[in-house]
One Martini backbone bead per residue (centre of mass of N, CA, C, O) as a GRO file, in nm:
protein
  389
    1UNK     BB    1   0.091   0.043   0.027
    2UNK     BB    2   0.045   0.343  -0.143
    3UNK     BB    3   0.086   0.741  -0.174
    4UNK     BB    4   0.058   0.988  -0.336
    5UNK     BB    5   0.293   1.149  -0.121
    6UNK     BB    6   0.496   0.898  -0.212
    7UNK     BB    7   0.521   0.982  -0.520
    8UNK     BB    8   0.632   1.047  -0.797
    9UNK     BB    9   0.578   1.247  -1.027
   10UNK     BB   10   0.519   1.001  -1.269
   11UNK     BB   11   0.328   0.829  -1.092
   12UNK     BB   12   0.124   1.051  -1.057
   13UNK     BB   13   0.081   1.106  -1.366
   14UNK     BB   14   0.001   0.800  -1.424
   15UNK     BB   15  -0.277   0.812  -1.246
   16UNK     BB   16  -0.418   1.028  -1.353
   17UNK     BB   17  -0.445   0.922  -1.660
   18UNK     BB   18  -0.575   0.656  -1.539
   19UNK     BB   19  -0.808   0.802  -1.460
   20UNK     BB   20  -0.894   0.931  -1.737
   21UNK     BB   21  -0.918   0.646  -1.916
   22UNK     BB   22  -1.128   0.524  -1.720
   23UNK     BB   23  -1.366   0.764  -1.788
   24UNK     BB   24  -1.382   0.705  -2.083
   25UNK     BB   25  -1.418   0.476  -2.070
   26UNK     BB   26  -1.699   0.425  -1.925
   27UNK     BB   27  -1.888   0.626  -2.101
   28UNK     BB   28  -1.892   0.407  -2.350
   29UNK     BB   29  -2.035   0.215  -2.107
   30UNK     BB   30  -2.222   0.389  -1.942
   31UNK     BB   31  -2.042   0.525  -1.709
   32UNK     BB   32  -1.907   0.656  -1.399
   33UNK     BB   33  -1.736   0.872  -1.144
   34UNK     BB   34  -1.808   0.971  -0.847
   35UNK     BB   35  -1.491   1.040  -0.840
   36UNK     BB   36  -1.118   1.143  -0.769
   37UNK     BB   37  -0.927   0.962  -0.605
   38UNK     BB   38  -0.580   0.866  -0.544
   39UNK     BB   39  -0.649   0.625  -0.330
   40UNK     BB   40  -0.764   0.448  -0.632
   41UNK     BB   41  -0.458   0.413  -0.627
   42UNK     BB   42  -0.208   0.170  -0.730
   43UNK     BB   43   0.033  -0.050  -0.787
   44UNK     BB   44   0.270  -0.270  -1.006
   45UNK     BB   45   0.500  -0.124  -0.956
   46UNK     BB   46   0.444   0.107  -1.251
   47UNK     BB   47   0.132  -0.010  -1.245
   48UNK     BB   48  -0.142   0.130  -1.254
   49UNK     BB   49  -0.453   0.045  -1.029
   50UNK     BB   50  -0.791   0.020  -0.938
   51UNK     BB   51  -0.976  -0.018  -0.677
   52UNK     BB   52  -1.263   0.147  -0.680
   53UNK     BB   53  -1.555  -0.022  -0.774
   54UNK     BB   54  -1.775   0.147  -0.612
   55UNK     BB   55  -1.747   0.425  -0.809
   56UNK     BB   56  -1.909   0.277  -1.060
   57UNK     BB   57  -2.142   0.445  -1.206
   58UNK     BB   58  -2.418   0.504  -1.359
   59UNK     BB   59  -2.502   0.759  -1.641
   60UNK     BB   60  -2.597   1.029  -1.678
   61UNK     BB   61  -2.763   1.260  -1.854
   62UNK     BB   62  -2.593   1.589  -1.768
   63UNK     BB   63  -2.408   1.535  -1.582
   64UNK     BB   64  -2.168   1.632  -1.374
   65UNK     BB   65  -1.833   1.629  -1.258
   66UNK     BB   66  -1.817   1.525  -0.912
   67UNK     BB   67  -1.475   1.495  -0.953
   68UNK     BB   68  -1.314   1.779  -1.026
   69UNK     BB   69  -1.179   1.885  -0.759
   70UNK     BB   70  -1.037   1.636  -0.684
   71UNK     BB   71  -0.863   1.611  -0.882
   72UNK     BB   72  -0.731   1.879  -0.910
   73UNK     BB   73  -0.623   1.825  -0.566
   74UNK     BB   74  -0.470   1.534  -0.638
   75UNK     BB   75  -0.318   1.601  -0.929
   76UNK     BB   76  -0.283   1.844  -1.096
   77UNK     BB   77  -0.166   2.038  -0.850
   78UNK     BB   78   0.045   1.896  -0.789
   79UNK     BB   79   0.194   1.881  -1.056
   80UNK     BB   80   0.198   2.204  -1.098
   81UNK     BB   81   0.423   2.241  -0.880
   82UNK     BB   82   0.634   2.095  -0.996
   83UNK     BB   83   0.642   2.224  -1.288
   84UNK     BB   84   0.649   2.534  -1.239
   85UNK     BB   85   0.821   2.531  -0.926
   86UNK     BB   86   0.977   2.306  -0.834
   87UNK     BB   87   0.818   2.170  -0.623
   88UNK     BB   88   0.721   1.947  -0.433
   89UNK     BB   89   0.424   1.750  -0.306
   90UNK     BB   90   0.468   1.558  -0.041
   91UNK     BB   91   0.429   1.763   0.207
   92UNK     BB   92   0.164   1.905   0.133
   93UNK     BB   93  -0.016   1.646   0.095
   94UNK     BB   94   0.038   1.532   0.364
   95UNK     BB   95  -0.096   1.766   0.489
   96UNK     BB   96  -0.316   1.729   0.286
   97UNK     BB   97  -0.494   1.470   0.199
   98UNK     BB   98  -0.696   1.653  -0.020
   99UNK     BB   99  -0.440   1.808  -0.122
  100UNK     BB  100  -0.457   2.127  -0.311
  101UNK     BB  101  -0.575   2.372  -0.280
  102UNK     BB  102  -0.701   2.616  -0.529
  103UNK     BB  103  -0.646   2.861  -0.403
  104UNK     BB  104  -0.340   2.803  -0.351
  105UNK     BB  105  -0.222   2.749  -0.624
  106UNK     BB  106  -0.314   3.065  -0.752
  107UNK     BB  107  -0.094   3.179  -0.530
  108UNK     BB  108   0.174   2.996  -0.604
  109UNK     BB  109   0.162   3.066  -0.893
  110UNK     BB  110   0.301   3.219  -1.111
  111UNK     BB  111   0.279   3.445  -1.382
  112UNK     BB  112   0.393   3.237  -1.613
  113UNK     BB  113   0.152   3.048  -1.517
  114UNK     BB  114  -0.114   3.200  -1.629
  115UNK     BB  115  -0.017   3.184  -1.913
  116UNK     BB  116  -0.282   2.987  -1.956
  117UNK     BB  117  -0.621   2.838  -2.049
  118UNK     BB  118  -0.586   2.613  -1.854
  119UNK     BB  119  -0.499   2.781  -1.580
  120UNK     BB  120  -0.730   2.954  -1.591
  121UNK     BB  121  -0.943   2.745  -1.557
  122UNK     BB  122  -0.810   2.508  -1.335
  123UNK     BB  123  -0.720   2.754  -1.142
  124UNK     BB  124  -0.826   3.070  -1.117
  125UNK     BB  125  -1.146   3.030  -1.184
  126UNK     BB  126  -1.167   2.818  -0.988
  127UNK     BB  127  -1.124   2.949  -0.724
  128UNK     BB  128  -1.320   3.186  -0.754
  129UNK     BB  129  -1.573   3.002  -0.727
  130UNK     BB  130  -1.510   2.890  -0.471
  131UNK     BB  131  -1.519   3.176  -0.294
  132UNK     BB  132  -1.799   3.240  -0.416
  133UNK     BB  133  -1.936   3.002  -0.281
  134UNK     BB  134  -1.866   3.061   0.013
  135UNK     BB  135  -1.952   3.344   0.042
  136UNK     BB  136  -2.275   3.250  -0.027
  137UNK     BB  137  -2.336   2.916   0.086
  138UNK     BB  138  -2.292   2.696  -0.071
  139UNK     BB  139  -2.427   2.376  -0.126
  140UNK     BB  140  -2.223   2.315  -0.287
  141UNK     BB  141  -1.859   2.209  -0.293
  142UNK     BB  142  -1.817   2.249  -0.561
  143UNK     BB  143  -1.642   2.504  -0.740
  144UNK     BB  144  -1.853   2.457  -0.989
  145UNK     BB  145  -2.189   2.466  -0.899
  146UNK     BB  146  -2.320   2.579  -1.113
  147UNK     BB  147  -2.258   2.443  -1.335
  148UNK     BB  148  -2.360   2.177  -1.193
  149UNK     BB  149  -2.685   2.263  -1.253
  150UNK     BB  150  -2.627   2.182  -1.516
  151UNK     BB  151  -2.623   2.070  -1.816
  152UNK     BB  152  -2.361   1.804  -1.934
  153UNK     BB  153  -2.255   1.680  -2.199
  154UNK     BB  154  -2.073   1.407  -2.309
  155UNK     BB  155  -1.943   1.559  -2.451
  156UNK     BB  156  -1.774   1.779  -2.300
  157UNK     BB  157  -1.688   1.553  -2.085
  158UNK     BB  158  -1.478   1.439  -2.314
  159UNK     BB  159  -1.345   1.719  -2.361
  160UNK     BB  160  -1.273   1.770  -2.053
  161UNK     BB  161  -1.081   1.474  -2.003
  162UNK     BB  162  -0.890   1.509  -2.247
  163UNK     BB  163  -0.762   1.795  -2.227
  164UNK     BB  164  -0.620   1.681  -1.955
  165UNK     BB  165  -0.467   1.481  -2.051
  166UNK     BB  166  -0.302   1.633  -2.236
  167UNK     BB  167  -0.160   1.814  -2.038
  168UNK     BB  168  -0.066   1.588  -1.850
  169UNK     BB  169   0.121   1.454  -2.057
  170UNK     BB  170   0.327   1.744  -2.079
  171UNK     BB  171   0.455   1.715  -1.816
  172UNK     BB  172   0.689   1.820  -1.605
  173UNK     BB  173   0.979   1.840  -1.429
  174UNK     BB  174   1.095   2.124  -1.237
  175UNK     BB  175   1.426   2.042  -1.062
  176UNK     BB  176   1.537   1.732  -1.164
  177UNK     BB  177   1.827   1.735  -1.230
  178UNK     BB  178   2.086   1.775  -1.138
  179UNK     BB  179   2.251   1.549  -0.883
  180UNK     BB  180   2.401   1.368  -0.604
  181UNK     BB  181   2.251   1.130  -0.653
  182UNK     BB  182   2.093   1.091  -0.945
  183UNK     BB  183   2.476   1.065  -1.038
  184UNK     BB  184   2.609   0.830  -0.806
  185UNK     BB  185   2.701   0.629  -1.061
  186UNK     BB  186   2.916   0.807  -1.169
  187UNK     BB  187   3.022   0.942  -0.820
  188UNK     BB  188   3.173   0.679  -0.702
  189UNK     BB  189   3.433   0.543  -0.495
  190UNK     BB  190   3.435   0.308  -0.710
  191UNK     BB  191   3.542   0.053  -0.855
  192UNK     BB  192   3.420  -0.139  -1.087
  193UNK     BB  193   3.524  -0.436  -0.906
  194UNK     BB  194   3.358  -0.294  -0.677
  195UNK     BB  195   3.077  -0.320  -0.771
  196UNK     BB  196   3.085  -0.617  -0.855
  197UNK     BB  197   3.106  -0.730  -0.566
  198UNK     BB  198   2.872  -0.623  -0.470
  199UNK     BB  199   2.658  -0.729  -0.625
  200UNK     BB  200   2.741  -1.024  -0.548
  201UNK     BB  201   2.624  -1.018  -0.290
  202UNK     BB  202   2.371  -0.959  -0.330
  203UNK     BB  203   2.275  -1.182  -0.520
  204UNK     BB  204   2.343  -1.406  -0.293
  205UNK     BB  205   2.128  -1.325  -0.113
  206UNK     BB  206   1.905  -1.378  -0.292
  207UNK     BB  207   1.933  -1.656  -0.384
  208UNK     BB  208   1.902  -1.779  -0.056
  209UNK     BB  209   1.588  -1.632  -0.002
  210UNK     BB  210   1.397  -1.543  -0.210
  211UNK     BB  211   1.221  -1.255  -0.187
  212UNK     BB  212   0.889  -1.167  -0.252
  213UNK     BB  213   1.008  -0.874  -0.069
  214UNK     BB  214   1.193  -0.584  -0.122
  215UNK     BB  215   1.397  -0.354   0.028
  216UNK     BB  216   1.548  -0.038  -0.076
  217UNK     BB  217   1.724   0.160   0.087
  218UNK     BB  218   1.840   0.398  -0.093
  219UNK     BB  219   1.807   0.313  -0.424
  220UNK     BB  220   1.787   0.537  -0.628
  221UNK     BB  221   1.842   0.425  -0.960
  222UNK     BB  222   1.801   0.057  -0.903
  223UNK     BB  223   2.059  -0.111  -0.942
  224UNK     BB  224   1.966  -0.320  -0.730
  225UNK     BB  225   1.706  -0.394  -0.779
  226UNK     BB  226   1.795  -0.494  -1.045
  227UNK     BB  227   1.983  -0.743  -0.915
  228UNK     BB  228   1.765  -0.853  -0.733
  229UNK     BB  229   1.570  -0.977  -0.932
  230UNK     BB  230   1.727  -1.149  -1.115
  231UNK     BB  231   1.797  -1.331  -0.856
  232UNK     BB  232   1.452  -1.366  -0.745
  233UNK     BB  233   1.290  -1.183  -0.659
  234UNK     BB  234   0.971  -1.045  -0.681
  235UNK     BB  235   0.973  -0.758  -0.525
  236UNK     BB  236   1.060  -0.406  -0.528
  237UNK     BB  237   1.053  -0.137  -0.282
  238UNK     BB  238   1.203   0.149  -0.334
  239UNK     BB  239   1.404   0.423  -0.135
  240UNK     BB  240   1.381   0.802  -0.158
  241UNK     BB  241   1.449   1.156  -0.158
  242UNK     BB  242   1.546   1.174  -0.453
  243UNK     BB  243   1.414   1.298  -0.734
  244UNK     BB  244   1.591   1.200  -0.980
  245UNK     BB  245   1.648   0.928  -0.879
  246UNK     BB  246   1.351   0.833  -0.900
  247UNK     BB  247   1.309   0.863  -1.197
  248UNK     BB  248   1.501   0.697  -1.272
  249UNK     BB  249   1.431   0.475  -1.174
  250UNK     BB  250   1.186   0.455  -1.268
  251UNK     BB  251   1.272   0.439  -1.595
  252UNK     BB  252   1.394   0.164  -1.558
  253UNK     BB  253   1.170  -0.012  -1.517
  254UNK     BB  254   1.026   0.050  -1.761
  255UNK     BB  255   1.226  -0.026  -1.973
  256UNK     BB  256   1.243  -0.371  -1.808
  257UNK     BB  257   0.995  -0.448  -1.654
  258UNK     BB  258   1.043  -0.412  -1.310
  259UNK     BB  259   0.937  -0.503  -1.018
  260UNK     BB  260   0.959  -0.194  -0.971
  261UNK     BB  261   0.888   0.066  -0.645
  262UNK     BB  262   0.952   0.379  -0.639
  263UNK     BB  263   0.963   0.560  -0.318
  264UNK     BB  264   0.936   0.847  -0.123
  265UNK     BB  265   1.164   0.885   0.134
  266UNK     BB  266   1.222   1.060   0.468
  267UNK     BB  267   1.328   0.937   0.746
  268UNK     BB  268   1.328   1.161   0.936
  269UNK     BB  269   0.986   1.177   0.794
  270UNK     BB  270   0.787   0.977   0.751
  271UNK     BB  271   0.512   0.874   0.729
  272UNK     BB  272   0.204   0.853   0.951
  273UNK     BB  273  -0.022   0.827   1.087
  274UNK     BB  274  -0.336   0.950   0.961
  275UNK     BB  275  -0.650   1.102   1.013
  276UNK     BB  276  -0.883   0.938   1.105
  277UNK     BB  277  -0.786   0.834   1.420
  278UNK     BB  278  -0.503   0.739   1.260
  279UNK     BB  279  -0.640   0.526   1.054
  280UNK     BB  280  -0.637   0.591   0.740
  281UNK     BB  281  -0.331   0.636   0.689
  282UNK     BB  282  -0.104   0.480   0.761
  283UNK     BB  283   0.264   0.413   0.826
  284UNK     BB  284   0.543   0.317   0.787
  285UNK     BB  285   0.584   0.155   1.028
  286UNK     BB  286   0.326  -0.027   0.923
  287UNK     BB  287   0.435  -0.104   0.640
  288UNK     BB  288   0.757  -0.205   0.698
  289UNK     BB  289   0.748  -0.484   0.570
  290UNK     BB  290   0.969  -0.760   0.478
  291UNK     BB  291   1.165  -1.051   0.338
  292UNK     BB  292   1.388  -0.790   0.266
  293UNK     BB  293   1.694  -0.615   0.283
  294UNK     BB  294   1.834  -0.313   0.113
  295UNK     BB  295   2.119  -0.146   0.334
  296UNK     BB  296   2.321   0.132   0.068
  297UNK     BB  297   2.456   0.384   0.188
  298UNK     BB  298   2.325   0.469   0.481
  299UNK     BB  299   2.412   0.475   0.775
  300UNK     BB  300   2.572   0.746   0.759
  301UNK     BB  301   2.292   0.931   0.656
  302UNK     BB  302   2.214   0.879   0.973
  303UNK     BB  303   2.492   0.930   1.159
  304UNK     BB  304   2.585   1.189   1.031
  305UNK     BB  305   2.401   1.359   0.878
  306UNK     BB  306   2.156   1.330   1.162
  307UNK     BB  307   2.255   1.221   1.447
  308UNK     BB  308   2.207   0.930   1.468
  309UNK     BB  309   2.217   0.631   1.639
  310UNK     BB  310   2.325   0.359   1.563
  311UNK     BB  311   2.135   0.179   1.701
  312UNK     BB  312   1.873   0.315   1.606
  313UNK     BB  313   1.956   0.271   1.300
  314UNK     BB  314   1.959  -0.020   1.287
  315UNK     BB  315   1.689  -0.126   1.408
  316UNK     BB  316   1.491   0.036   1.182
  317UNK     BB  317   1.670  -0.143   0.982
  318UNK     BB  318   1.542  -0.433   1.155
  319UNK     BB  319   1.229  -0.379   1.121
  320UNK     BB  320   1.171  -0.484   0.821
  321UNK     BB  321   1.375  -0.754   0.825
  322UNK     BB  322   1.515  -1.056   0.877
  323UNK     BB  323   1.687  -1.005   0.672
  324UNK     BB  324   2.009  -0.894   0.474
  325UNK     BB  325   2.164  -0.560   0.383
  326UNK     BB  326   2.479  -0.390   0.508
  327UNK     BB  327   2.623  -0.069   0.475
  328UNK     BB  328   2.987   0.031   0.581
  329UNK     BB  329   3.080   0.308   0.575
  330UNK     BB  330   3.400   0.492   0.644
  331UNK     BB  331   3.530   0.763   0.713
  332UNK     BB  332   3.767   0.758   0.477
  333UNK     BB  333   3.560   0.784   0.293
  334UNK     BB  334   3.494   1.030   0.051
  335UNK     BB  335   3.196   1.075   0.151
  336UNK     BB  336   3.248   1.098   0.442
  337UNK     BB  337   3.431   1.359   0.411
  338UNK     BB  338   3.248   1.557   0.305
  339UNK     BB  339   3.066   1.543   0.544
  340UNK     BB  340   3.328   1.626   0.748
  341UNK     BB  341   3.431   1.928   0.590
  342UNK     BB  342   3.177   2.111   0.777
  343UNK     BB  343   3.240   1.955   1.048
  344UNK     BB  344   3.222   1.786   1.351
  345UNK     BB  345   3.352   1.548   1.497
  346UNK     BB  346   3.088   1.329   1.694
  347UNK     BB  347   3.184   1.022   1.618
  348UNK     BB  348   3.337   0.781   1.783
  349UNK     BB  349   3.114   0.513   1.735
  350UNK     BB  350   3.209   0.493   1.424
  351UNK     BB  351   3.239   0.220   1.339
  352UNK     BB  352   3.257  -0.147   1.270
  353UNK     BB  353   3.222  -0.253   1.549
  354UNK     BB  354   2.987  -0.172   1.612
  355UNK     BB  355   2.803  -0.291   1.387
  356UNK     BB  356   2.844  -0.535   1.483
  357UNK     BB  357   2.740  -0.544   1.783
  358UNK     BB  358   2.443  -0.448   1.701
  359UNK     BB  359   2.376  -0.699   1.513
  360UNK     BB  360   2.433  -0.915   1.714
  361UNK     BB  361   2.196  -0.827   1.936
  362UNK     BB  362   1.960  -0.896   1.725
  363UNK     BB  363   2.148  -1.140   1.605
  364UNK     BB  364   2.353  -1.255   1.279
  365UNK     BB  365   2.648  -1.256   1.122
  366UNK     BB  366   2.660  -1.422   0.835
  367UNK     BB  367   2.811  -1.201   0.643
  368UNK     BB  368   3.132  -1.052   0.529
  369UNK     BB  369   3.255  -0.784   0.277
  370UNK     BB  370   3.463  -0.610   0.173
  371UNK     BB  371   3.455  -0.369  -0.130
  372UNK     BB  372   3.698  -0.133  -0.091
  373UNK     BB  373   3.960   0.072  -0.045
  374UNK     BB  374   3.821   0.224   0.183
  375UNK     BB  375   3.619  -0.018   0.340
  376UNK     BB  376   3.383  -0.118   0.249
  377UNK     BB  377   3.092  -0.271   0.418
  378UNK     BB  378   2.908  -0.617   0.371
  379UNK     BB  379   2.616  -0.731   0.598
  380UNK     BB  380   2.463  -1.042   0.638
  381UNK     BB  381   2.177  -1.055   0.803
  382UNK     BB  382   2.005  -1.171   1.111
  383UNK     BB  383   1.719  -1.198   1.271
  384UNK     BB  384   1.717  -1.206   1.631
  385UNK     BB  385   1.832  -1.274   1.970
  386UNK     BB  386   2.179  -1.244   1.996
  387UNK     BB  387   2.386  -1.480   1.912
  388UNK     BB  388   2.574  -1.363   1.733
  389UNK     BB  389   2.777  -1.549   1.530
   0.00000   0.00000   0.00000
């Protein structure tokens, strides 16, 4: 299960579409969707599929899209924060679960984004009429409910919803170019026989454990996602906080065909429980569970990078799966001294004894194998009673 608010642009933008061409199928046999729901996608990788089959209702001649401020506020207006503004949409969304209210949108656009009769008809009209409807009381909800009391022939709502089809699939998205993770495979301390070290112990460990569903923390653009596939993985779902490494990887499944559904996460500040009495969205540490993990450079980033306690942080990464596979970053790696080129050094618990230490505590230390001319090494945990090696 995962969240609008948790999707990159990419995918965000491919359930807009996939919920526009099933009201148009829709249409064509007679029924409508009563709703306009992001909520209503789920994935299969990177195929959205539809799960709100109770949504689909005959429809009748004249009535209006009863979801269209839903769609705008949970789809569109995403959408084009990330495309006008390069501004991501994941806390916004997450901060109010029903989407970007169009008034907020209509504020927050740049005036060279308001030159587009797209934008002026479904987000600066949409809003004025929004606050007019409520300056009045108006009893309908919905931001055009005038427009809404008129009758609406089908041949308009399919010319409604194909416009909008139009311009969301010419959607970019804005300030996703180079990233220093997004070309992280390009510019790693690895040398080339040692990435294929780390791919070959990753290899044996998807092997030997054969895992239905695998966590990848910090899947980056998804090479190791997609070399635990390859190895027998059944779905790989991985998790990255840069947008630009996110849309690489949703490339990459899409190219390749891969059981791997990228979505992002700032560990340091996952989705909560949230909703009606906490209880209508999960939270990330409740749908945490997989059958395997693999935790590949993520460890320094929140010991080093956020101030994390080493126990604290191997902990929520062995909660998450009974075996995987962790990176141990040490000082000395360029990657980490950069990381401590403006800051004082106050980790002095940062060791790879520690890291053993820890892991043996709550399991046991199947293998490890240093990969890396600067010392990183990487450690197949078993998580159990902590009976140590």
């Amino acid at each position: 299960m995962s969240y609008p608010y948790e999707w990159p642009f990419s995918l965000l933008k491919r359930a807009a579409v996939h919920h526009l061409d099933l009201h148009l199928e829709l249409l064509n046999s007679g029924f409508t969707l009563s709703d306009a729901s992001a909520y209503n996608i789920q994935f299969r990788g990177t195929r959205p599929v539809f799960i709100d089959v109770l949504s689909i209702v005959p429809y009748r001649e004249g009535e209006y899209w009863a979801g269209y401020r839903q769609f705008c506020e949970q789809f569109l207006n995403p959408l084009l924060l990330v495309a006008k503004t390069g501004i991501p949409h994941h806390a916004w969304f997450r901060g109010n679960l029903e989407g970007i209210p169009v008034e907020d949108m209509a504020r927050v656009l740049p005036l060279r984004a308001r030159i587009s009769w797209r934008v002026l008809i479904h987000v600066v009209l949409h809003a004025r009429m929004t606050a007019n409807s409520r300056r009045a009381n108006a009893a309908v909800g919905d931001a055009a409910s005038k427009v809404g009391r008129r009758p609406m022939s089908k041949a308009a709502l399919v010319w409604m919803l194909s416009g909008l089809r139009s311009w969301i699939v010419g959607l970019r998205p804005r300030g996703t170019g180079r990233t220093v993770w997004g070309n992280y495979e390009q510019h790693t301390s690895y040398a080339p026989g040692e990435t294929e070290a780390k791919r070959a112990f990753v290899t044996r460990y998807v092997e030997a454990h054969k895992p239905k569903e695998l966590f990848d923390v910090g899947c980056n653009t998804g090479a190791y996602s997609e070399a635990a596939l390859s190895a027998g993985a059944g779905r790989v779902i991985g998790f990255d906080f840069d947008q630009s490494a996110l849309e690489s990887a949703v490339a990459r499944a899409d190219d390749k065909r891969l059981e791997f559904l990228p979505l992002f996460l700032d560990a340091m500040n996952p989705s909560p429980d949230q909703g009606w009495a906490q209880r209508e969205r999960r939270g990330f540490r409740d749908r945490a569970s997989a059958d395997g993990l693999l935790a590949l450079a993520v460890l320094h980033h929140l010991v080093i990078g956020r101030n994390v306690a080493m126990a604290q942080a191997v902990e929520w990464l062995l909660a998450m799966a009974p075996s995987g596979v962790i990176e141990f970053v040490p000082k000395q790696d360029p990657m980490v001294q950069r990381m401590l080129a403006h800051r004082e050094d106050i980790f002095p618990n940062y060791h790879i004894d520690a890291i053993r230490h820890e892991l043996a505590r709550r399991g046991r230390i199947v293998s490890e194998q240093t990969v890396s001319s600067s010392g990183r090494t990487l450690f197949e945990f078993q998580r159990g009673r902590g009976d140590g090696r």
